[in-house]
N, C-alpha and C positions, 0 to 999 in steps of 0.2 A: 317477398322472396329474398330482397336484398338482407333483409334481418335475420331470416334463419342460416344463411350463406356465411354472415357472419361469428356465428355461435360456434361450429366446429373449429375456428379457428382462435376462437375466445379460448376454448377451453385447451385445444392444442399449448397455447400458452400459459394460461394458467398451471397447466399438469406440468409444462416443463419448471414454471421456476418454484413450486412447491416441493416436488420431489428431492431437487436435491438441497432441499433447506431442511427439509424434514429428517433427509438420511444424514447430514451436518452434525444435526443438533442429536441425535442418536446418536451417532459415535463419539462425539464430544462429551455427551453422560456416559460413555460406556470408558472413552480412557481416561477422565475423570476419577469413575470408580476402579484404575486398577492400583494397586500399590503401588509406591514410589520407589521401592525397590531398596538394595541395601545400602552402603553407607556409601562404598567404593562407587556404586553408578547414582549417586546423588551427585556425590562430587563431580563424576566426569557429567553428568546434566549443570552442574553449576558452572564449570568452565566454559563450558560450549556455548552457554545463554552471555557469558562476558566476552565474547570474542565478537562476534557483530557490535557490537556498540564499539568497542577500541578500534576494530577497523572503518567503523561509520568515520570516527572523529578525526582519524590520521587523514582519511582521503577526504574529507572535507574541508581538511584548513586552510588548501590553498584557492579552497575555489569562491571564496570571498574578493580576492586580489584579480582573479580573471575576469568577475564577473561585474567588477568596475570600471575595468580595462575596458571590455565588449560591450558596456552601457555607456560607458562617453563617446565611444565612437559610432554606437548609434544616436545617440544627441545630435550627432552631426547631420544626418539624416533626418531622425524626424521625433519631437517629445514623446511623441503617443508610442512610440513602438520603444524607445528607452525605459519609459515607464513600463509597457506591458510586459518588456524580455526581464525587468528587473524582478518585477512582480512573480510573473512565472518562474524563474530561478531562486526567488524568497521559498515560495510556496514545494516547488521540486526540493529542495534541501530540507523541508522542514518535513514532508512525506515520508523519508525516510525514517525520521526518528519517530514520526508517529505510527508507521506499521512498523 
């Protein structure tokens, strides 16, 4: 009994995270295949994709300086959690620029 109790719930999840992978990857072939349009909206798509990265690098540059600051005064507290706030702030900043 416990085995079939959990089958509609297997599947309940399964249908939810296929769905919208599936409708994803559909509309993703579908704006894929539409034209890129003419020269005037290339350009303003060209500008628009260099704007996030110029503003990533501006607001990033000082938080190298903060984030030495807020890791030596955790030292003083305790290695592990210097380490791990450092680590996490490595990995937070590099998130960015990988999505």
């Amino acid at each position: 009994m416990i085995r079939n109790a959990k089958r509609p719930l297997w599947l309940a999840i399964h249908r939810g995270r296929s769905r919208p992978s599936s409708t994803a990857c559909c509309q993703r072939r579908w704006i894929v295949a539409q034209p890129a349009g003419n020269a005037r909206m290339q350009e303003i798509a060209a500008a628009t994709s260099r704007v996030p990265g110029a503003y990533l690098n501006a607001s990033t540059a000082p938080l190298p300086v903060v984030g030495a600051v807020l890791s030596w005064c955790r030292v003083a507290l305790d290695w592990y959690t210097a380490v791990g706030f450092a680590l996490g702030a490595l990995l937070s900043g590099a998130a960015g620029y990988i999505a």
